[in-house]
N, CA, C and O of each residue as an XYZ file, in Angstrom:
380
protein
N     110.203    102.710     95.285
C     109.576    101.868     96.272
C     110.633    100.970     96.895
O     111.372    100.402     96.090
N     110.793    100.790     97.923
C     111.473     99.773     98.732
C     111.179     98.468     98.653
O     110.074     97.984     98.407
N     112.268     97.861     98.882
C     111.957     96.004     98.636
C     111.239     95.904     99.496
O     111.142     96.599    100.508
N     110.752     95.156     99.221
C     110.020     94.285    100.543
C     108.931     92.795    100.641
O     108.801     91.873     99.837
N     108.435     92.984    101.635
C     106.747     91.827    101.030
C     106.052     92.289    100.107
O     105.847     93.492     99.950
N     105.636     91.437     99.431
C     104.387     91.671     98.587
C     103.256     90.332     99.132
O     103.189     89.422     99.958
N     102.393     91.042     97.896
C     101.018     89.684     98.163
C     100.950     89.567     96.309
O     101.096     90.589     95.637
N     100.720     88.244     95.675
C     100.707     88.491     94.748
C      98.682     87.633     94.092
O      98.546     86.494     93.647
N      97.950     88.293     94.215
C      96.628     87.611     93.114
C      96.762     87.015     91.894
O      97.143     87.621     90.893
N      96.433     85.720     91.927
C      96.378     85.516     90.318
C      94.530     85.172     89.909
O      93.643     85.012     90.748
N      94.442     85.152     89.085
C      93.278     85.011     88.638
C      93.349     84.194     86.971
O      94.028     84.377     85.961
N      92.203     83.192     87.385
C      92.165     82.362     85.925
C      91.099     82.445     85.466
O      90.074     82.228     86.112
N      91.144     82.897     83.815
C      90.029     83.606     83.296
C      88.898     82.150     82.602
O      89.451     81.051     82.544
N      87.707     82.221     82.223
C      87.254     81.462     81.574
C      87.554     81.583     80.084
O      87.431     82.715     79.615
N      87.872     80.746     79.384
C      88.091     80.448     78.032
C      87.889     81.660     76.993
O      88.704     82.115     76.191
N      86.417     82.089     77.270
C      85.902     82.934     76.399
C      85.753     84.695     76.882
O      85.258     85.678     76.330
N      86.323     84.509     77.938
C      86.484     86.003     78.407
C      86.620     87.048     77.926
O      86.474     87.982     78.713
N      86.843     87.291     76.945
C      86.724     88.706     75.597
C      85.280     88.735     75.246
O      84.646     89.766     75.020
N      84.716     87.286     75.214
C      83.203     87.462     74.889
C      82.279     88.168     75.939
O      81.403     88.988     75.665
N      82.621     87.713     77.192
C      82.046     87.226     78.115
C      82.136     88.470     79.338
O      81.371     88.585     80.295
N      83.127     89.215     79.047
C      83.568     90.287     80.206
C      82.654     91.697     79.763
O      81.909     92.112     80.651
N      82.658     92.200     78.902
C      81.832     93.595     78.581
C      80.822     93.834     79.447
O      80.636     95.050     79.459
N      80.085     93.285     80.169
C      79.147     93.901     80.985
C      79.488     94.162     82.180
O      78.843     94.915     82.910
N      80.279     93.714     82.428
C      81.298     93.565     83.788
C      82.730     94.302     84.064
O      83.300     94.200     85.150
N      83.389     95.250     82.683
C      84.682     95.273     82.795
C      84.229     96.835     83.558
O      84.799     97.153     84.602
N      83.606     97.373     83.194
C      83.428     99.025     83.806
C      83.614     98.930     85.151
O      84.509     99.557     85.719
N      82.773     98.128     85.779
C      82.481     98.144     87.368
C      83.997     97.260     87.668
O      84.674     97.670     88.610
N      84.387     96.353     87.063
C      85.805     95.097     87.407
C      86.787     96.228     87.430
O      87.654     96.014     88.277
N      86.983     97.608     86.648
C      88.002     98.532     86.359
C      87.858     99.536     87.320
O      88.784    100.288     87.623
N      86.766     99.583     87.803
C      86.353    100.761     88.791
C      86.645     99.836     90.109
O      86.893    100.718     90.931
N      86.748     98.795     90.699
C      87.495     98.309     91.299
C      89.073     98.365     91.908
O      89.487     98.455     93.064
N      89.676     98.284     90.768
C      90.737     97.744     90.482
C      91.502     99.293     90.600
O      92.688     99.398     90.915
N      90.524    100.592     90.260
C      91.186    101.632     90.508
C      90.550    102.043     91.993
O      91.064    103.090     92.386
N      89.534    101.482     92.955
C      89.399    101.509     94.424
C      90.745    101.276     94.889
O      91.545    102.131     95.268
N      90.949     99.704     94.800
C      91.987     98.930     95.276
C      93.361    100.011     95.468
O      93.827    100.376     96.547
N      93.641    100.232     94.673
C      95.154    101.724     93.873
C      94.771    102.661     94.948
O      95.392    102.578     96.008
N      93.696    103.672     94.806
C      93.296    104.262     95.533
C      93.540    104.377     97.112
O      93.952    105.291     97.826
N      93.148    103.173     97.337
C      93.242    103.139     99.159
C      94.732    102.538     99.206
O      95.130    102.347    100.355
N      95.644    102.198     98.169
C      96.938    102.099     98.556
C      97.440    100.705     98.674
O      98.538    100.295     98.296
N      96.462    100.014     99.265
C      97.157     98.163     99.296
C      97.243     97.740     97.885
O      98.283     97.155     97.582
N      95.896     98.010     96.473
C      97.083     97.769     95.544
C      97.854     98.418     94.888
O      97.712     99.631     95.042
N      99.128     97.921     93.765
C     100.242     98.460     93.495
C      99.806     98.494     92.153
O     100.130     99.492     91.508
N      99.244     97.752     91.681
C      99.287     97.272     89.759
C      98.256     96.104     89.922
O      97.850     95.631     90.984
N      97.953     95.777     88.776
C      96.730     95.045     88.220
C      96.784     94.857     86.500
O      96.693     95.885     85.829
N      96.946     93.412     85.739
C      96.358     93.662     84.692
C      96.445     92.072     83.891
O      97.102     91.100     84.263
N      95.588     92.187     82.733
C      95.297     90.693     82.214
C      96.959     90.287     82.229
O      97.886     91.077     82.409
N      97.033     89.134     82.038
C      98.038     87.762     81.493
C      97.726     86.973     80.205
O      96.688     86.323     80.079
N      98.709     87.066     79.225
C      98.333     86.705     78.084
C      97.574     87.436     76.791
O      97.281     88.624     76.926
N      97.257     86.780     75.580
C      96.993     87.568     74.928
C      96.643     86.869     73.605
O      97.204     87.010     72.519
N      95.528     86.033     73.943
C      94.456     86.723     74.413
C      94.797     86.413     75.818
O      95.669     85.621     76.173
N      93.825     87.297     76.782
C      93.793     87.048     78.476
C      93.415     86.157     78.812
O      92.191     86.032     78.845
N      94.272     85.069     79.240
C      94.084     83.822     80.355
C      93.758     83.538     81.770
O      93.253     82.618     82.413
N      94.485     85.244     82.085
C      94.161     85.415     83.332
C      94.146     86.685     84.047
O      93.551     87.654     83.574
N      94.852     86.745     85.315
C      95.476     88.226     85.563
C      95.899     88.612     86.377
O      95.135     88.306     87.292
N      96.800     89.224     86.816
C      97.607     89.107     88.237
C      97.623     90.772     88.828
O      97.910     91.749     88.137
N      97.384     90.786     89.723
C      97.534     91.882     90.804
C      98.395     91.852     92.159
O      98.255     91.187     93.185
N      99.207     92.689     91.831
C     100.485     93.079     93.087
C     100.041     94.388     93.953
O      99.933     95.550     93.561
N      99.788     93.772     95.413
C      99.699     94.307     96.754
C     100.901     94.284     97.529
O     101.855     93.509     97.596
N     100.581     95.366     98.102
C     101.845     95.673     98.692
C     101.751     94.706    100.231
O     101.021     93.719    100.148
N     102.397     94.929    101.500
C     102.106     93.850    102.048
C     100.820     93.974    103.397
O     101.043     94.259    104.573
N     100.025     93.786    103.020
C      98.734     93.692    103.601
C      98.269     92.592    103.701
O      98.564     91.599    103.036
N      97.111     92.742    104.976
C      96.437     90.503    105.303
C      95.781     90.025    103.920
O      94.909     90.480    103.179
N      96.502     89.042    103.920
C      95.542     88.013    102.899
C      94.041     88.073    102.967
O      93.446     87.800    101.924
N      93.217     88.442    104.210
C      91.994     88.643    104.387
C      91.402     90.017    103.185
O      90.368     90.102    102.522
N      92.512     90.872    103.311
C      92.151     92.154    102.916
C      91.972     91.816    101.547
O      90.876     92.264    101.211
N      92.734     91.021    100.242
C      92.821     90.657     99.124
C      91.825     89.832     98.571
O      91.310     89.952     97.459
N      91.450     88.456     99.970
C      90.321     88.166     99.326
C      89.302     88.738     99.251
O      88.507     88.571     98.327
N      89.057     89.888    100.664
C      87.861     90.802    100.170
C      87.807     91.532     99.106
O      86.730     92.064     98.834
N      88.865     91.718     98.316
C      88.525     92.309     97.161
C      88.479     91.744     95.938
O      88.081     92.305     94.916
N      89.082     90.091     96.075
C      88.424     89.626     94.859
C      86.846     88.950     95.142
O      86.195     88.397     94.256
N      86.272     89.158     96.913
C      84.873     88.503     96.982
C      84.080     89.482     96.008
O      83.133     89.196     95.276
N      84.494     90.288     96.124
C      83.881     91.920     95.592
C      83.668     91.924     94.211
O      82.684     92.416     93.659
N      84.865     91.212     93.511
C      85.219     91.919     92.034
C      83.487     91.313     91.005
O      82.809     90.289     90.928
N      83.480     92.397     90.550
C      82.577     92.019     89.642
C      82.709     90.713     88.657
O      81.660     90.186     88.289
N      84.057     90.134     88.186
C      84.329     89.465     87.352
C      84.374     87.994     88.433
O      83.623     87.035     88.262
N      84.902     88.038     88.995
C      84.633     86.839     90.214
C      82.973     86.441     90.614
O      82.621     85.263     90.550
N      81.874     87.663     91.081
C      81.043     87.457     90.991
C      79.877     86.783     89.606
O      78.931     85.995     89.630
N      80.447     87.449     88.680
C      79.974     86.874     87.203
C      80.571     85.800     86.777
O      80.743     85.710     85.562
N      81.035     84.724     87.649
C      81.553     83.551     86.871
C      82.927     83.551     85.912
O      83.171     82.504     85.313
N      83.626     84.430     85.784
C      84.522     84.623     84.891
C      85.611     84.408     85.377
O      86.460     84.774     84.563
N      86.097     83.980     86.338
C      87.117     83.829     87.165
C      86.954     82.107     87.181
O      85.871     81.629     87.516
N      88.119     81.199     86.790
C      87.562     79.783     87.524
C      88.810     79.358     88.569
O      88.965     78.277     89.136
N      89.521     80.384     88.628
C      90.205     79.938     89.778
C      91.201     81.008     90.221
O      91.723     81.592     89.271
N      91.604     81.420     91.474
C      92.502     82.558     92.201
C      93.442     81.798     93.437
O      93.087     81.008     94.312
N      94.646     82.322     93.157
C      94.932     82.133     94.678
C      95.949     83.270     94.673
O      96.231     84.032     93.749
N      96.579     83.198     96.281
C      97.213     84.330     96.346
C      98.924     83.722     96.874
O      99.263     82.634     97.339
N      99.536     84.675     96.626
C     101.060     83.895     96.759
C     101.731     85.026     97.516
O     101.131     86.098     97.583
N     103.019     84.878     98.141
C     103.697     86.182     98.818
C     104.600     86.105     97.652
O     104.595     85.199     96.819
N     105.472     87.264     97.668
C     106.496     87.423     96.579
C     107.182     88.633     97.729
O     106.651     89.569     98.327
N     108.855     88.018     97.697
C     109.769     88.708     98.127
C     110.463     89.728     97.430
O     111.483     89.256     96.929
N     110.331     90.851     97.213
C     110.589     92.178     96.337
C     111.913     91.979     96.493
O     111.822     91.629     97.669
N     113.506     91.890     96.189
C     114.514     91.712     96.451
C     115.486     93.152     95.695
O     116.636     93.544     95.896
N     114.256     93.695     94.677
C     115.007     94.645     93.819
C     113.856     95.118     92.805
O     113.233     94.479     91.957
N     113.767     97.113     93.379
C     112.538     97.409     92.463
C     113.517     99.142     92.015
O     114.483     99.724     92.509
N     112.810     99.343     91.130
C     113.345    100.852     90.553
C     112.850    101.915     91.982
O     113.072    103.125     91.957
């Protein structure tokens, strides 16, 4: 892949999110492999361990396009999310 722009998602999980995600992770994963699919995203996956949070790297597409897909995410809709934002990240050097 070539350097370049990115878009970077973060996502902050609620406390108890191992408890709290199972009804939600099927459809949150079937997402997350849409996103891959149509190409704007690159990767996706928890932060931490246990998961605190979770970050997803887009390649460089509108910020509009990203929040529509976390308006979407099942885990955002279920409360499990208490906070996202999105950041650019300058790729300077990738395999």
């Amino acid at each position: 892949m070539a350097a370049g722009p990115h878009r970077l998602l973060f996502y902050d999980y609620v406390e108890d999110i191992l408890e709290r995600r199972a009804p939600h992770r099927e459809a949150h994963l079937a997402r997350i492999g849409e996103g891959i699919a149509g190409g704007g995203m690159l990767m996706a996956g928890a932060v931490g361990d246990p998961p605190t949070g979770a970050l997803f790297v887009f390649g460089d597409v509108p910020d509009a396009d990203i929040t529509a897909f976390a308006d979407g995410d099942p885990y955002v809709a279920a409360g499990l999310v208490t906070g996202r934002r999105v950041v650019p990240w300058t790729v300077v050097a990738s395999s």
